[in-house]
ROGU-51196 format. One record per residue (C-alpha): residue number from 1; residue in three letters; x, y, z. Coordinates in Angstrom, 2 decimals. Layout:
BEGIN
{atom NUM, ALA, {X, Y, Z}};
...
***
This chain:
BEGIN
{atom 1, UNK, {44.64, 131.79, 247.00}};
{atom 2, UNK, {41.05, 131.51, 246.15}};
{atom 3, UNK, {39.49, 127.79, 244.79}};
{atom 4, UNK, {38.16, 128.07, 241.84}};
{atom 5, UNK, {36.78, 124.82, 241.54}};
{atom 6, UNK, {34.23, 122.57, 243.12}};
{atom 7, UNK, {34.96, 119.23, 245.21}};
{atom 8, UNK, {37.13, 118.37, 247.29}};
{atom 9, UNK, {41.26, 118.72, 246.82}};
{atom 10, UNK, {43.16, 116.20, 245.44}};
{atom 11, UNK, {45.66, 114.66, 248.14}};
{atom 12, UNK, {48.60, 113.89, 245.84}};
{atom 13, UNK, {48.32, 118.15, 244.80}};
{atom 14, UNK, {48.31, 118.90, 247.98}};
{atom 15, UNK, {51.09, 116.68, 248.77}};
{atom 16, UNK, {53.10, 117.73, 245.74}};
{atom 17, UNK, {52.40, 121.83, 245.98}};
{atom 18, UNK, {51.94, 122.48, 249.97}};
{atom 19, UNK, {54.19, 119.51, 251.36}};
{atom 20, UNK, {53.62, 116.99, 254.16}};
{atom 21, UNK, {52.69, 118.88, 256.70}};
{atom 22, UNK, {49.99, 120.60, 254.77}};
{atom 23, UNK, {48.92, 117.23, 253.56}};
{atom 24, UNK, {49.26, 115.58, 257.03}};
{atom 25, UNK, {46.38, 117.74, 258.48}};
{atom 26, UNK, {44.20, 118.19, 255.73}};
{atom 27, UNK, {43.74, 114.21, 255.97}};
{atom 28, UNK, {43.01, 114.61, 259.46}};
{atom 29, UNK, {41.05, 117.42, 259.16}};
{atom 30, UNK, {38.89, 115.44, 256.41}};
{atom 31, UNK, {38.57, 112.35, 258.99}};
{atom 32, UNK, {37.63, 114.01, 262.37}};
{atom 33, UNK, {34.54, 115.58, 260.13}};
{atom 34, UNK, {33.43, 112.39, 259.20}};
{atom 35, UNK, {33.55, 111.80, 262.69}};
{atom 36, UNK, {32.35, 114.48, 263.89}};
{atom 37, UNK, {28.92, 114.34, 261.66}};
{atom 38, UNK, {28.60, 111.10, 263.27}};
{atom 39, UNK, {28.76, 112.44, 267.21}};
{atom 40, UNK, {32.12, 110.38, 267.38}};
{atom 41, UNK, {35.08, 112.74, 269.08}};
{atom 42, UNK, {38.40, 110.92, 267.96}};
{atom 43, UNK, {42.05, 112.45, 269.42}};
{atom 44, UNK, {44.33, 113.61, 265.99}};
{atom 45, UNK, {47.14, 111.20, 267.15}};
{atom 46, UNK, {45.63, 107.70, 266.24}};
{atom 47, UNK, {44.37, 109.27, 262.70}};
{atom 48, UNK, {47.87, 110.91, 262.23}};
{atom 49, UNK, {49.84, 107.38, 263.21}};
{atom 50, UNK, {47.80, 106.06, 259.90}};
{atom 51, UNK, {48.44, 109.39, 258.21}};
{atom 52, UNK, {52.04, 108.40, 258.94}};
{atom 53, UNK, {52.04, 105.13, 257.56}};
{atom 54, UNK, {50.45, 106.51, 254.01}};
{atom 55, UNK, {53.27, 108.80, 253.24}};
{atom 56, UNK, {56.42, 107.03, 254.82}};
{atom 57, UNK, {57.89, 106.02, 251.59}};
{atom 58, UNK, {59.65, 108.10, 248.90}};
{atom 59, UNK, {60.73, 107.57, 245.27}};
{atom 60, UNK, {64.41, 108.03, 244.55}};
{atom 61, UNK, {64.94, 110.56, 241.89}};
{atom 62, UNK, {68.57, 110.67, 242.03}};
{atom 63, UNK, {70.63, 107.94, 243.78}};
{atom 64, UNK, {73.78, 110.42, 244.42}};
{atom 65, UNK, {76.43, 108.47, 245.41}};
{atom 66, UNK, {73.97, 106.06, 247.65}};
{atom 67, UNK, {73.16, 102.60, 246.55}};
{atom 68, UNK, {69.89, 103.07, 245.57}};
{atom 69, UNK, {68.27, 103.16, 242.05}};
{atom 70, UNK, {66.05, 105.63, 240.15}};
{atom 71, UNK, {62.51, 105.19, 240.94}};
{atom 72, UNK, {63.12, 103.31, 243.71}};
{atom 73, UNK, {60.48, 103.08, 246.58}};
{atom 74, UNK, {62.36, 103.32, 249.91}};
{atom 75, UNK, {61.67, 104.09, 254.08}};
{atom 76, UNK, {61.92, 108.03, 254.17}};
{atom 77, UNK, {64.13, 106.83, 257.27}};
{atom 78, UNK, {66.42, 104.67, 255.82}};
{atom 79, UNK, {67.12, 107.22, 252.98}};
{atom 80, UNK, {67.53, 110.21, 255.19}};
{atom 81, UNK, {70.06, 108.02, 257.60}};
{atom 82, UNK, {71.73, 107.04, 253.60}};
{atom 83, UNK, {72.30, 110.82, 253.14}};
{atom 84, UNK, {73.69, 111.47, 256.81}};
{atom 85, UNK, {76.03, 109.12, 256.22}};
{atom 86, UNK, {77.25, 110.24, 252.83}};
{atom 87, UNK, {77.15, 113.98, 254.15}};
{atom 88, UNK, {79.70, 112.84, 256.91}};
{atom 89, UNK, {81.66, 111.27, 254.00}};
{atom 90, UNK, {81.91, 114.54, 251.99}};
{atom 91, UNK, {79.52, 112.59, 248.73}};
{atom 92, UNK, {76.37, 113.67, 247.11}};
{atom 93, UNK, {73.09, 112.37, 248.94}};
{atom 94, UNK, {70.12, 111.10, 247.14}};
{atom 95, UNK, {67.27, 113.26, 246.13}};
{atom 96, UNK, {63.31, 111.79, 246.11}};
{atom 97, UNK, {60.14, 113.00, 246.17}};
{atom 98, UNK, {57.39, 112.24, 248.55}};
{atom 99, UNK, {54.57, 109.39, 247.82}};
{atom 100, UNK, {51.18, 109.08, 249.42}};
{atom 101, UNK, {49.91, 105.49, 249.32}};
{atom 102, UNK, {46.86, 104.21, 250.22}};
{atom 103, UNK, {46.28, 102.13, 253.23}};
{atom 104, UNK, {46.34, 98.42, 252.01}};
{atom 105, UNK, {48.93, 99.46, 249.97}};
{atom 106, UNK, {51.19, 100.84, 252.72}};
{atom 107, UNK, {50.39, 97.56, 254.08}};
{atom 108, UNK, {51.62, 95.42, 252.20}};
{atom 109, UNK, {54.71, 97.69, 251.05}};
{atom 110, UNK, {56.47, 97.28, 254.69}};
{atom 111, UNK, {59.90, 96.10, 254.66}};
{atom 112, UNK, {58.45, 93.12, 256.79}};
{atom 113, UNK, {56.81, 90.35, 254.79}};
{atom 114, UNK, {55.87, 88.38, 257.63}};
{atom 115, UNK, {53.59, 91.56, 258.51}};
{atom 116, UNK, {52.27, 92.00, 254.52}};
{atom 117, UNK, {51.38, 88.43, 254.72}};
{atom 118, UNK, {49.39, 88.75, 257.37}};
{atom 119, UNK, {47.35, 91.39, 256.09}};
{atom 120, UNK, {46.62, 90.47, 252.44}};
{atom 121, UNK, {47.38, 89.05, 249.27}};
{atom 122, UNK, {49.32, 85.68, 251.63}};
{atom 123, UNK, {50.00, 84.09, 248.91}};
{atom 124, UNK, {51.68, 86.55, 246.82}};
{atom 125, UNK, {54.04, 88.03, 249.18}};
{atom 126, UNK, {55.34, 84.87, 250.58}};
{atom 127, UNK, {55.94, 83.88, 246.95}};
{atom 128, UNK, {57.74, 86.85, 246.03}};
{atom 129, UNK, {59.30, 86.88, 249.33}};
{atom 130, UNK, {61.01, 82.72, 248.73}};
{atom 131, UNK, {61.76, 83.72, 245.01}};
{atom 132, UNK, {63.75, 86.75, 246.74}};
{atom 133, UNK, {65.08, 85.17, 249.51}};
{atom 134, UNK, {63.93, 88.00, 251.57}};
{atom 135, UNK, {64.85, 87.94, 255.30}};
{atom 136, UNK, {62.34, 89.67, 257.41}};
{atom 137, UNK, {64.86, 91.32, 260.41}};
{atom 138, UNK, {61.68, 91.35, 262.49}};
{atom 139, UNK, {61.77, 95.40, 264.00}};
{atom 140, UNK, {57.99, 96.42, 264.04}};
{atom 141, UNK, {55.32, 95.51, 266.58}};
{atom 142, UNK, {53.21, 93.29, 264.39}};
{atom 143, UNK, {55.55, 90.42, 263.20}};
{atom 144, UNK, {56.91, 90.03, 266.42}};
{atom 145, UNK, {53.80, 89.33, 267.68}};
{atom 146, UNK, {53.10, 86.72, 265.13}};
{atom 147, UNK, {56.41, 85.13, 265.84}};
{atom 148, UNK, {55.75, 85.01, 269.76}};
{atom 149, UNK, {59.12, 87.31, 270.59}};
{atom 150, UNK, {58.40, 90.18, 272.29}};
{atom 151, UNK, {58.23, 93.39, 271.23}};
{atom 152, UNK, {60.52, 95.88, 270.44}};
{atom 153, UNK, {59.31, 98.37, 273.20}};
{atom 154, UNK, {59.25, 98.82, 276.83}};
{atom 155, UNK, {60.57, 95.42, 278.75}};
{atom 156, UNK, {61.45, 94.04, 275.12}};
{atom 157, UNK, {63.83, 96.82, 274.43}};
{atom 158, UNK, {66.73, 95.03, 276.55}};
{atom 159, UNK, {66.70, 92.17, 274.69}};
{atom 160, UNK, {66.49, 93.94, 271.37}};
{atom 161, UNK, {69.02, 95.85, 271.67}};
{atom 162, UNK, {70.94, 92.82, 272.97}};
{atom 163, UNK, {70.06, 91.30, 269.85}};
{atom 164, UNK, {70.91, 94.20, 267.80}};
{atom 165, UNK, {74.52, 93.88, 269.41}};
{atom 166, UNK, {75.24, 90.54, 268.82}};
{atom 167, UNK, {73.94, 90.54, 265.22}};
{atom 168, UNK, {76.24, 93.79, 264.11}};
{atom 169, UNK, {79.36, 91.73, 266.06}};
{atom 170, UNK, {81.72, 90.12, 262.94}};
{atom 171, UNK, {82.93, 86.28, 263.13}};
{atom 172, UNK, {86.01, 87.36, 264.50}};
{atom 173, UNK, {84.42, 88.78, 267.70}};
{atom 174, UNK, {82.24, 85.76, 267.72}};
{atom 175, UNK, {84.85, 83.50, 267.51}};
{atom 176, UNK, {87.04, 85.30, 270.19}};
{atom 177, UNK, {84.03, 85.58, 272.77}};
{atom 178, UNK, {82.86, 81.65, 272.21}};
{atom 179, UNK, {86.61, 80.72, 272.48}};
{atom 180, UNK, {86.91, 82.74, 275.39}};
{atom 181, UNK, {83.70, 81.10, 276.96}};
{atom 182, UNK, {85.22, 77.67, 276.50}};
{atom 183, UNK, {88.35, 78.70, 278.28}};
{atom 184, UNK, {86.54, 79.53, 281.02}};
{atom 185, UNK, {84.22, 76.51, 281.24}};
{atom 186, UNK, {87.36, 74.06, 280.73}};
{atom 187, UNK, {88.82, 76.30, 284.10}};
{atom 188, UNK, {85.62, 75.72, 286.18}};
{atom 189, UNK, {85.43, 72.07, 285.26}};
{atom 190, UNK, {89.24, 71.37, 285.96}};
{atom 191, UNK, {88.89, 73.65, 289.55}};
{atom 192, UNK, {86.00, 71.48, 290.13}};
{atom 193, UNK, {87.57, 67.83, 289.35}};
{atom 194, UNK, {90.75, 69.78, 291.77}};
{atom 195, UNK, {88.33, 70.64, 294.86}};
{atom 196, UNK, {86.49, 66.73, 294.34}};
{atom 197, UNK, {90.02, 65.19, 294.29}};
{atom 198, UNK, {90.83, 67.32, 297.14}};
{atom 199, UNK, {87.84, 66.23, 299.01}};
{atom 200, UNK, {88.33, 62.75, 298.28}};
{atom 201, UNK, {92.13, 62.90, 299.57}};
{atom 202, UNK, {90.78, 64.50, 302.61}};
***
């Protein structure tokens, strides 16, 4: 319809009437003119990966049968892999609404607290992350980095995903593979001691 007010829209309407798509570019359309006043030409996709950031968190309205609480801020991706899963299973998924945060505070909400510690407020996080024994399972870009792994993309996919693998194995497994591993070191040392005993015979 028609505006019948002055100024520009608020984002959280927009986000709450017209959805995240309708949100998405009005952000980027309000950027690229800042831009564009300026004589600056800027491609959509590194304002949108920031856009992306801002509104990749939800609020939990109703848990459902999930494991999540009321009001609880979550990853959009983690709660719509929660509702897959319970969808498979025949039980009720979780309902939420979408958020819009700012950018320091999309910052520091990251699952990572290595990252949000490395942005701002150090001291805070790493408090709040000892007091809650957090462990940071180290998936973006950024705490890798810090860390000196490599990255989880291109070349550092492999060993990832190799990581990934052994982490989701249980004890059992473990136990069976390093048993296994011992068997087959104690057969390569006793074939060994065979062939020098052999050699010295000969």
């Amino acid at each position: 319809g028609e505006l019948i007010v002055d100024g520009p829209a608020d984002p959280q309407d927009i986000l709450r009437l017209l959805g995240i798509e309708e949100l998405s570019r009005y952000i980027v359309d309000e950027v690229q003119d800042v831009y564009r006043l300026q004589g600056v030409k800027i491609n959509d996709k590194h304002i949108e990966v920031i856009v992306r950031q801002m509104l990749r968190r939800v609020v939990v309205d109703n848990p459902g049968d999930s494991s999540y609480i009321a009001g609880e801020q979550v990853e959009r991706a983690a709660i719509l892999d929660t509702n897959d899963a319970l969808l498979a299973e025949g039980k009720v998924p979780a309902t939420y609404t979408n958020m819009l945060l700012g950018i320091t505070k999309a910052s520091l909400s990251t699952d990572s607290f290595i990252s949000a510690a490395s942005f701002q407020e150090t001291t805070r996080v790493l408090t709040e992350a000892s007091i809650m024994g957090k462990k940071d399972p180290l998936r973006g870009l950024k705490e890798n980095v810090i860390v000196g792994r490599l990255i989880p993309a291109g070349t550092g996919q492999a060993y990832h995903q190799a990581r990934k693998a052994k982490e989701a194995m249980d004890e059992s497994e473990r136990q069976a593979i390093a048993y296994a591993e011992e068997q087959e070191l104690e057969q390569a040392r006793i074939a060994l001691a065979q062939s020098e005993a052999d050699a010295a015979t000969d």
